[in-house]
N, C-alpha and C positions, 0 to 999 in steps of 0.2 A: 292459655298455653298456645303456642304457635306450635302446628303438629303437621303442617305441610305446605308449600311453599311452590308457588311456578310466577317465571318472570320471564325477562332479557336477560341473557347474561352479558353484561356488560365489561367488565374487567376480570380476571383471574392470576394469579400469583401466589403461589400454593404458600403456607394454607388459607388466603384469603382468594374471598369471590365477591364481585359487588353484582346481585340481581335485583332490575329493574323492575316492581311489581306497580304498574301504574302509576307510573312518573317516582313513586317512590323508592330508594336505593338500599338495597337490606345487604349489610355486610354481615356474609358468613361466613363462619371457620370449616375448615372441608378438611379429611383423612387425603392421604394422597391418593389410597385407595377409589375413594371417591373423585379428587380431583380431575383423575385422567381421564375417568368415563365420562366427562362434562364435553358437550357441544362445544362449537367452535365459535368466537367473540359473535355477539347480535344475534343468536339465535334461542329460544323455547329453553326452559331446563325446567328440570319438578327434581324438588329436594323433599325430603323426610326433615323434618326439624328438632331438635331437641332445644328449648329456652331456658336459661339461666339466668336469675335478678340477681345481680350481690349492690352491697350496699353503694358499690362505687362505680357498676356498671353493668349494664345489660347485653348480654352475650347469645348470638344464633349460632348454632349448628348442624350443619347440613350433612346429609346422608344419600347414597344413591339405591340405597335399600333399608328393608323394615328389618333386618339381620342385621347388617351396619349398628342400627341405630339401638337396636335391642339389648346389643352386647357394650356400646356406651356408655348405656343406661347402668347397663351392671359392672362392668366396670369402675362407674366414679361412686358405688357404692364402696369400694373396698378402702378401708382406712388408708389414706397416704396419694390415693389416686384421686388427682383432679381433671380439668376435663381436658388439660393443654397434655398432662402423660398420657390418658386414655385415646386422644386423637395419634399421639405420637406411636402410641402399640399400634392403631389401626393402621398407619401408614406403613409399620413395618414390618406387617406380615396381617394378612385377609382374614376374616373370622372365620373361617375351618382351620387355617392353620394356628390359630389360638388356643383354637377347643383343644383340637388334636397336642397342643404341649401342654395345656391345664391336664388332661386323661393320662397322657406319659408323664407327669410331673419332670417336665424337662426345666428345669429349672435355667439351665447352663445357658441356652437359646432366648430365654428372656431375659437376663441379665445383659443382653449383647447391644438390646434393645435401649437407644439415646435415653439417660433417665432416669430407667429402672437401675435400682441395684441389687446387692443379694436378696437382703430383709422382704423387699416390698418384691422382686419376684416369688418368693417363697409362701409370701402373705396371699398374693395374686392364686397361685397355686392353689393352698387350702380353703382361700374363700372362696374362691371362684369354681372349685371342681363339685359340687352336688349343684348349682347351677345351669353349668352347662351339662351335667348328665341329661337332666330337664328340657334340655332346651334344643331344636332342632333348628340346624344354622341353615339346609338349605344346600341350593348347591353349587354355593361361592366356589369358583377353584383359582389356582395358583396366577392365571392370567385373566384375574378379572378387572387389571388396569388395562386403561384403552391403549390404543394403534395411535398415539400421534408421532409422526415421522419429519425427518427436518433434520438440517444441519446445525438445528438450535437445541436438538436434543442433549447433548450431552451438558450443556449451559443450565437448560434445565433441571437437571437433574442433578445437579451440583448445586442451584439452588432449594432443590425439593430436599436436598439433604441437610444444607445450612437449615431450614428453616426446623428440621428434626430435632438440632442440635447440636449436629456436630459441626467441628469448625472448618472455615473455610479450608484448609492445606490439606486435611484430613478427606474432607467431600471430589477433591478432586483426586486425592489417589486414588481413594477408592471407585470411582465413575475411570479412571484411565485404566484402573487395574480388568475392567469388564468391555472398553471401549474400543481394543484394539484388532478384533474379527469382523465387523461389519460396519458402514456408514449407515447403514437401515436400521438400526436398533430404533426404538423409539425411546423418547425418556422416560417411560415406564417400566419398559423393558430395561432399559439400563439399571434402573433405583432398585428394580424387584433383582437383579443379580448383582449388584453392588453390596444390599444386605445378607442378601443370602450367601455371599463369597466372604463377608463380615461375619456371620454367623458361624462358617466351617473355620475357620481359623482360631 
């Protein structure tokens, strides 16, 4: 088992990272969540790892924390959830705010979520809530995606959301519907208020 991970970060394009760990090139799958707080290209990264063999391919998973990765883990426990929806919940809201709709049984907020539909939020719901009673997330909060700033934000973020799920026509109304107050948003900022203005509707 690969359980943690430090390299070059050489490429990123959510949700993939290619890091350099001594000459060799380890392509990980990243949460957006995680994406954003990554260094900037040729610099140091340490990832949490989760490893997956299936019979037709070997798959890493990178984490910017051991809460991240925790809730993952418990996640692709739950009948129906594999590890491309479980990455896709984490990109669409932080693990307190997971916990926080497993304890409300908000069901309504994770169905909003690229993916999910009723059945398997519902499922999410019941398996998942004596878990996380158990479990202390920490103190992830709502702006634990990074500061990266740039007129390529909004681009970004439009791709951080194709890559979610949704489709291209759809990813930029919603990135235009959040994009029209500030040049300085970052594409974090924009994706975490593009779902979240997804979410109240």
């Amino acid at each position: 088992m690969i359980g943690r991970i430090r390299g070059i970060l050489l490429e990123k394009q959510a949700p993939y990272l290619l890091l350099d760990v001594q000459g060799v090139g380890y392509e990980i799958q990243a949460s957006l969540t995680t994406f954003f707080e990554l260094p900037d290209i040729d610099q140091p990264a340490t990832l949490h790892t989760h490893f997956v063999v299936r019979e037709d391919a070997q798959l890493l998973y990178g984490f910017s924390s051991l809460a991240e990765r925790q809730l993952f883990r418990e996640l692709i426990k739950v009948n129906g959830v594999g590890p491309k929806m479980a990455l896709a919940i984490l990109s669409g809201m932080n693990a307190t705010e997971f916990v926080n709709c497993v304890k409300s049984k908000d069901v309504a907020t994770l169905v909003r979520l690229p993916g999910v539909g009723k059945k398997t939020a519902e499922r999410l719901v019941v398996e998942m809530h004596d878990r996380v009673e158990k479990w202390a997330v920490g103190n992830e909060s709502a702006e634990a995606l990074g500061s990266q700033h740039g007129s390529g934000a909004a681009q970004e973020a439009e791709s951080a959301l194709i890559s979610l799920g949704y489709k291209e026509s759809e990813a930029a109304k919603m990135i235009a519907a959040v994009n029209c107050d500030t040049k300085e948003a970052s594409s974090a900022e924009l994706i975490r208020a593009a779902l979240k203005n997804k979410a109240a509707k």
